[in-house]
C-alpha positions in Angstrom: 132.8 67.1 44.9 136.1 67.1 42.8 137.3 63.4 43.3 140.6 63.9 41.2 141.6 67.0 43.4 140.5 65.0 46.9 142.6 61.9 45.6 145.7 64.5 44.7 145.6 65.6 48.2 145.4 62.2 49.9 148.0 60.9 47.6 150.0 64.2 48.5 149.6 64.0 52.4 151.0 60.4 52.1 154.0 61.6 49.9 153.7 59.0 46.9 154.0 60.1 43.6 151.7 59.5 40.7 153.6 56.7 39.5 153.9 55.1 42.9 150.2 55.5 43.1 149.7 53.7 40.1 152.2 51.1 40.7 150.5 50.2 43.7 147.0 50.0 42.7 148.0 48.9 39.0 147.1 51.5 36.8 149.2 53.8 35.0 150.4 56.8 35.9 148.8 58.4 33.0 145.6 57.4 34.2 146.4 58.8 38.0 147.0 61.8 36.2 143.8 62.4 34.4 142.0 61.2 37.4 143.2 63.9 39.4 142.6 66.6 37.1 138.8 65.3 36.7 139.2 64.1 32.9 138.4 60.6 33.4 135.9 58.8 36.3 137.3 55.6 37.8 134.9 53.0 38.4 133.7 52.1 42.4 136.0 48.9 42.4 139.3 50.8 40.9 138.2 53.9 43.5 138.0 51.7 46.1 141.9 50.5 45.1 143.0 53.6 45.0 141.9 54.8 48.7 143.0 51.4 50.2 146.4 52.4 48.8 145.9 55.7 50.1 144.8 54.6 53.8 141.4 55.5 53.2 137.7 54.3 52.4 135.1 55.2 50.7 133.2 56.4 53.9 135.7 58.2 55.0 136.0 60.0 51.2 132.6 60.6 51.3 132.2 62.0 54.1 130.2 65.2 54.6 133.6 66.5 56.1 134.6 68.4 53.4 138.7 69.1 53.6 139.5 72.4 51.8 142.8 73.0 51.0 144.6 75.7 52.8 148.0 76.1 52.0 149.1 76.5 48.3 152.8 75.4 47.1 154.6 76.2 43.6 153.3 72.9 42.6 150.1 73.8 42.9 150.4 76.8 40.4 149.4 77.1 36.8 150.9 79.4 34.3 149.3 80.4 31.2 152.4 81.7 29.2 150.7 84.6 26.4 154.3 85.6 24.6 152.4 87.2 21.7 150.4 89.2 24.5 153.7 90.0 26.3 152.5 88.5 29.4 151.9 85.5 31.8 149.5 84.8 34.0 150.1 82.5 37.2 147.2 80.9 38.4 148.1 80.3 42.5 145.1 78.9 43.5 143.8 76.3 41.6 139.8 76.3 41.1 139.8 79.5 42.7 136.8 80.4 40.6 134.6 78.7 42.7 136.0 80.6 45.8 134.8 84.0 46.6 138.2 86.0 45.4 140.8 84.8 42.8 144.6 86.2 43.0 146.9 85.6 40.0 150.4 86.8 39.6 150.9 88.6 36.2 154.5 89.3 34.2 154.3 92.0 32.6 157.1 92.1 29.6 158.6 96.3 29.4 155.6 97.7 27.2 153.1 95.4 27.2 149.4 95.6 28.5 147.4 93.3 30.0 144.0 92.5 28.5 141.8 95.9 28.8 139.0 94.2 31.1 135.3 95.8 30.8 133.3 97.0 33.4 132.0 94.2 36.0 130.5 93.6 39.4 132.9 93.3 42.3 136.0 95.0 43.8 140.1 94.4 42.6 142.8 94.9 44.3 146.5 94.6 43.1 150.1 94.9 44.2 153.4 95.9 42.4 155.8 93.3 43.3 158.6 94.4 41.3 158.9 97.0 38.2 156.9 100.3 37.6 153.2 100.3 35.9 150.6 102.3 34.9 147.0 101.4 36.3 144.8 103.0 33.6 140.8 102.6 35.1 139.0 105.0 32.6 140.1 107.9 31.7 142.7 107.8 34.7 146.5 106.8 34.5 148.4 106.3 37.4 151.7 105.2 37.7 153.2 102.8 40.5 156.1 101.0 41.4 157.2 98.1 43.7 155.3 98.4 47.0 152.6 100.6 45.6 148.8 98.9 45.8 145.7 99.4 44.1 142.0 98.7 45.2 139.3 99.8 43.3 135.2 98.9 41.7 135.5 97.9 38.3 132.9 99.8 37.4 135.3 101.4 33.9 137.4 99.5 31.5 140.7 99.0 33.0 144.4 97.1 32.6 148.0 97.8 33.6 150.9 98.6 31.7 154.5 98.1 31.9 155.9 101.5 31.8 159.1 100.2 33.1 162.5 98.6 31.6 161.9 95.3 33.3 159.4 92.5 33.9 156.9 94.0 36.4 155.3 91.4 38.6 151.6 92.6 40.1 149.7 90.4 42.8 146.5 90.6 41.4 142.7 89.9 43.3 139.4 90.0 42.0 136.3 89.1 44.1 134.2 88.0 42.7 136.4 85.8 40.1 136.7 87.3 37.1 140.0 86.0 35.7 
């Protein structure tokens, strides 16, 4: 169980922020903050502060009821900006690896590549939000544009390429995870 991301979600659903969080139970928000992203363990006492703030208990957060989030916002997102690469990833669903399929959003900058990826178990699919690429798997080139979809085994090495004059934006899914 990820305590950090259950205590986000409580302290989410009962629209605090971090600092209000911490104000209330006396910690700082620093603290809230690497307690929700699972880099620091509060003790049972300072736990048990934290869900009385939230309306909650330790039974009830421990319960075999396990609540998976369903809904993802642009808050929820992490981007992993590669300039030198001449592209950015966006994460949109956090911890997706332990899922069974992980999308990302990749920018492509005009003439850039994303990483050439090696030949791995699974299936990908992929869709040109905006700009014009080239799917290279193999030997193959294909060119798309906005609207155009890929879905394909990854069984040869493979990446996309901006072939176009502006930033193309691809919807990207691998299952399993492989990003």
């Amino acid at each position: 169980m990820k305590i950090g991301d259950k205590i986000k979600r409580l302290r989410l659903a009962n629209d605090m922020t971090q600092e209000e969080l911490a104000d209330r139970c006396e910690l700082t928000k620093g603290y809230i903050s690497q307690l929700e992203r699972d880099l620091t363990s509060p003790s049972i006492s300072t736990l048990q502060d934290i869900l009385e703030c939230l309306g909650s208990s330790l039974q009830d957060f421990f319960s075999e009821e396990e609540d998976v989030q369903v809904v993802f916002k642009g808050n929820d997102f992490f981007v992993k900006e590669m300039p030198e690469e001449g592209y950015d990833i966006n994460w949109i669903v956090p911890n997706a690896k332990t899922r069974a399929m992980e999308p990302i959003i990749v920018d492509l900058q005009p003439g850039c590549s994303t990483w050439e990826d090696t030949p791995h178990q699974g299936e990908e699919f992929g869709m040109v939000l905006s700009g014009s690429v080239q799917l290279q798997l193999g030997k193959e080139r294909m060119k798309m544009k906005k609207g155009d979809c890929f879905y394909f085994k990854p069984d040869k090495n493979h990446c996309i390429k901006n072939t176009g004059r502006t930033v193309a934006r691809i919807l990207w899914i691998s299952s399993p995870p492989s990003f």
